[in-house]
C-alpha positions in Angstrom: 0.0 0.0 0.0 1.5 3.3 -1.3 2.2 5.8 1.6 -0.6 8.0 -0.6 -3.1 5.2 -0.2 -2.1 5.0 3.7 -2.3 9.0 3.9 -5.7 8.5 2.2 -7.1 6.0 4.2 -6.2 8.3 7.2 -8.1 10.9 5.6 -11.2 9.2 4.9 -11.2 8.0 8.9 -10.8 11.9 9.8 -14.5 12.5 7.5 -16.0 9.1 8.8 -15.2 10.7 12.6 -16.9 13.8 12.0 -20.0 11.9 11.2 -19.2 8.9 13.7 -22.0 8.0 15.9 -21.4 5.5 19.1 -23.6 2.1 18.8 -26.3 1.9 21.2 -24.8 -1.7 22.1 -23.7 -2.8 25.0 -21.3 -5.7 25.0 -22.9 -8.9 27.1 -19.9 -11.3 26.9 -16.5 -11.5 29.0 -12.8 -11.0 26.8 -11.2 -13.8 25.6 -7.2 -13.4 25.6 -5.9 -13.0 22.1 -2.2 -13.5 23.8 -3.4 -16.2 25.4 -5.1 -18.1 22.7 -1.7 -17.4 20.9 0.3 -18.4 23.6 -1.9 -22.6 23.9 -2.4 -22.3 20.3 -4.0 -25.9 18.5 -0.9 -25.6 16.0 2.7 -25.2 16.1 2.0 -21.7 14.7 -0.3 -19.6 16.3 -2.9 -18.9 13.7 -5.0 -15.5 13.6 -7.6 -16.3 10.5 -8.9 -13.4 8.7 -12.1 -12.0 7.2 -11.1 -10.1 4.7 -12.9 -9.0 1.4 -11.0 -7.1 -0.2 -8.1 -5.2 -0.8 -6.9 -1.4 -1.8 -3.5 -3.8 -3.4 -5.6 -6.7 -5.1 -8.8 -5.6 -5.4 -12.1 -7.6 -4.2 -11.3 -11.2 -3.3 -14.9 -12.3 -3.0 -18.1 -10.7 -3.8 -20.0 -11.7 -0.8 -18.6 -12.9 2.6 -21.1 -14.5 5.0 -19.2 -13.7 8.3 -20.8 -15.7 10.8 -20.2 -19.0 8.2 -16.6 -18.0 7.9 -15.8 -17.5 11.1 -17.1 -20.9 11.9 -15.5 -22.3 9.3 -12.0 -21.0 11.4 -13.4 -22.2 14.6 -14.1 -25.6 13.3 -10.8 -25.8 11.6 -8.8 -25.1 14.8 -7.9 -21.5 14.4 -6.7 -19.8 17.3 -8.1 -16.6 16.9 -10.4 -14.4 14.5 -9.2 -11.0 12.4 -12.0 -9.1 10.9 -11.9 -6.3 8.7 -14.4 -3.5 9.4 -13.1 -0.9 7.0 -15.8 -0.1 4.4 -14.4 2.1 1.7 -11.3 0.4 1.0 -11.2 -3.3 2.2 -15.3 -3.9 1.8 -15.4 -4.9 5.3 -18.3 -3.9 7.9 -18.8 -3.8 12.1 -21.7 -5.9 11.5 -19.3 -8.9 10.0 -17.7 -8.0 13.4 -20.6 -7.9 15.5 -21.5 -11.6 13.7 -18.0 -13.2 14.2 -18.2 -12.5 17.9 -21.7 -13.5 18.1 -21.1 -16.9 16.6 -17.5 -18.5 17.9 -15.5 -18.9 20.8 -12.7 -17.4 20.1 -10.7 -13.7 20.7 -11.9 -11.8 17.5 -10.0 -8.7 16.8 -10.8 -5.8 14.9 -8.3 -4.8 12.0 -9.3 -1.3 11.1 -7.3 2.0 11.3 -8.0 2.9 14.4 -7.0 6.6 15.5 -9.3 7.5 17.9 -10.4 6.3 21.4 -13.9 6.1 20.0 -13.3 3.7 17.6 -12.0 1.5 20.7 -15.1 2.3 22.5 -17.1 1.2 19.1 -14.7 -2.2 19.2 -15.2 -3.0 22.8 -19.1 -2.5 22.4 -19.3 -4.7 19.3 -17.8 -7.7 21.0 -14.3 -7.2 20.1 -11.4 -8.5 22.4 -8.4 -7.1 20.8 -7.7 -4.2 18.3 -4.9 -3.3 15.5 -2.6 -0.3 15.7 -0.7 0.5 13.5 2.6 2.4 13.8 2.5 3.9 10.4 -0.4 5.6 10.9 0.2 7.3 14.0 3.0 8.6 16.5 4.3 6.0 19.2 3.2 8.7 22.0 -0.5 8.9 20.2 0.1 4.4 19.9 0.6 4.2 23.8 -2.4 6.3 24.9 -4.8 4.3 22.7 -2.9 1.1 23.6 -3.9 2.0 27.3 -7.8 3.0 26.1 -7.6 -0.2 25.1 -6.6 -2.0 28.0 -8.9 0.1 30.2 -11.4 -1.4 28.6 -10.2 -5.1 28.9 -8.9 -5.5 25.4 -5.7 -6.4 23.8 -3.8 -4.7 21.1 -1.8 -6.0 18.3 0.8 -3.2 17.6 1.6 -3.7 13.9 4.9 -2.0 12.3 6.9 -2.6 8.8 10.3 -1.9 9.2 12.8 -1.9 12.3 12.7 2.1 12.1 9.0 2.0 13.4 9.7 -1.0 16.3 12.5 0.7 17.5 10.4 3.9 18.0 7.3 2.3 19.7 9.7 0.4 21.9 11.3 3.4 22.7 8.4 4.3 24.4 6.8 1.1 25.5 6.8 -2.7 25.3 3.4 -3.7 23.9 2.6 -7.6 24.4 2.0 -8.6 21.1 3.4 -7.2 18.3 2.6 -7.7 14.3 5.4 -7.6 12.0 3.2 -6.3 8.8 5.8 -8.5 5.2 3.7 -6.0 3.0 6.2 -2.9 1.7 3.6 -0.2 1.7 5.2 1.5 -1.2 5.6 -1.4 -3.7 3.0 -4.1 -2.4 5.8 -6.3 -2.7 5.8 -9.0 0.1 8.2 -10.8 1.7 8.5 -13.2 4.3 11.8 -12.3 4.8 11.1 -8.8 6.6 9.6 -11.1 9.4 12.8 -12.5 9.5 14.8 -9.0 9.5 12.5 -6.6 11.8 11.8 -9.7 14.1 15.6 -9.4 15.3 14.4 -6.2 17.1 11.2 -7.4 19.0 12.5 -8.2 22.3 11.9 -12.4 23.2 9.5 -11.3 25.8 7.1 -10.1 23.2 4.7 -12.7 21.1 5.9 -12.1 17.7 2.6 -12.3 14.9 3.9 -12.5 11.2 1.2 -10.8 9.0 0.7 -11.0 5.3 2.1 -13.4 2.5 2.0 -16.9 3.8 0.4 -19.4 1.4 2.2 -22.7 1.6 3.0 -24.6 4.6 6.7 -23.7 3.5 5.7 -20.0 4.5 4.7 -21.3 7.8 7.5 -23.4 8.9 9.9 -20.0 7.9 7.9 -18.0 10.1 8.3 -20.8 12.9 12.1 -21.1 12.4 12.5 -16.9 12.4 10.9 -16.6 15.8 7.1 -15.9 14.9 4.9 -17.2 17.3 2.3 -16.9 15.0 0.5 -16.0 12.1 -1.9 -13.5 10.4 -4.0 -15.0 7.3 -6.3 -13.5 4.9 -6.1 -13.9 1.5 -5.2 -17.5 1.1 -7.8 -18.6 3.6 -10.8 -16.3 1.6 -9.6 -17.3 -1.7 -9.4 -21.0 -1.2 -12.4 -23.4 -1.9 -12.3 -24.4 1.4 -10.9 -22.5 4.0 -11.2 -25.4 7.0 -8.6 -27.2 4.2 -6.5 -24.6 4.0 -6.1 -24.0 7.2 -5.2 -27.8 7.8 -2.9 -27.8 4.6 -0.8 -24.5 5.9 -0.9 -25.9 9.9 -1.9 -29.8 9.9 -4.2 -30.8 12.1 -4.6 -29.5 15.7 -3.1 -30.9 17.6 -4.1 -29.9 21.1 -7.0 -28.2 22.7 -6.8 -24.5 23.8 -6.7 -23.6 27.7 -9.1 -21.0 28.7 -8.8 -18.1 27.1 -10.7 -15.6 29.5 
């Protein structure tokens, strides 16, 4: 994703926040862990399956999604967590998909959006959502931290994604998130590459769980991640595009191959 693109993604979140109105729901369920899901995962590889659309890069990779089916699908296949997409204009995604995703499994479910605002949290939390995306691109490390700590007010996680060393060295200059996504997409080119897992992963400390995010399609991709110190794995587009996700999942990670602890 071009910088432009990112710049005017951010843009379009500013208009959609002068508009934004809080939903009237309240959340009725407790937080499940997305760290701890990660940490007892059912594979090798901790795997965070996504529901994702489409894309500003590749364009739409289905023409319908039926959320609450797909996110069953993951459950039933032994993923370890849920990532759903709730950005509208540019990845087709929708809080309702979120709002059916945690509704239907029993599983952390985080929401991958642009978040830069505290009310966007607040939306999250009251949607069902157990963990949140930040990403150090779009926003300052100090501005990262305070909406890190809205976040865990609130009982939910963050997954603090960045793209090169430059940015993980600045957010850890100001704080050690938990969990921390390594992003393998060059957001100038689109290029991806496993290998930037590899390369920024150097400069997460050990004491943080490690997600790789973007580009893995063969269970090649996965043991690379394993062997580079990813303790798991984000997956979109090769789960979505398959015929069956429930196979993919078991071609990339095998089968499960133990239960998950609690994850409250």
């Amino acid at each position: 994703m071009p910088e432009s693109i990112l710049n005017r993604i951010l843009q379009t979140k500013l208009e959609e926040l002068a508009v934004f109105k809080m939903p009237e729901i309240t959340r009725e369920k407790g937080h499940y862990s997305l760290k701890k899901a990660l940490d007892n995962s059912n594979h090798e590889l901790g795997l965070i399956a996504e529901i994702k659309q489409a894309s500003p890069s590749k364009g739409v990779f289905a023409r319908s999604i039926n959320a609450t089916s797909v996110a069953q699908s993951y459950e039933r296949a032994g993923a370890d967590a849920i990532s759903v997409l709730t950005d509208r204009t540019y990845f087709h995604g929708s809080i309702e998909n979120l709002i059916k995703a945690t509704n239907n499994v029993q599983l952390p479910v985080l929401r991958k959006d642009f978040i830069i605002d505290e009310r966007q949290i607040e939306e999250a939390n009251r949607c069902g959502a157990d963990a949140i995306l930040l990403i150090a691109a779009a926003l300052d490390p100090q501005k990262l931290h305070d909406l890190y700590l809205a976040a865990k007010a609130r009982g939910l996680e963050s997954l603090v994604e960045v793209h090169s060393t430059d940015e993980a060295e600045r957010v850890l200059r100001v704080f050690t998130p938990e969990i921390m996504g390594i992003n393998n997409r060059n957001l100038n080119t689109f290029e991806t590459r496993l290998a930037v897992t590899e390369a920024v992963g150097k400069s997460i400390p050990e004491e943080v769980l490690m997600v790789s995010e973007s580009g893995v399609h063969t269970a090649e991709d996965v043991r690379f991640l394993r062997n580079h110190r990813a303790r798991a794995a984000l997956v979109g587009e090769a789960l979505i595009c398959s015929d069956s996700p429930e196979h993919k999942i078991r071609e990339l990670f095998g089968e499960v191959v133990r239960n998950n602890a609690s994850l409250a």
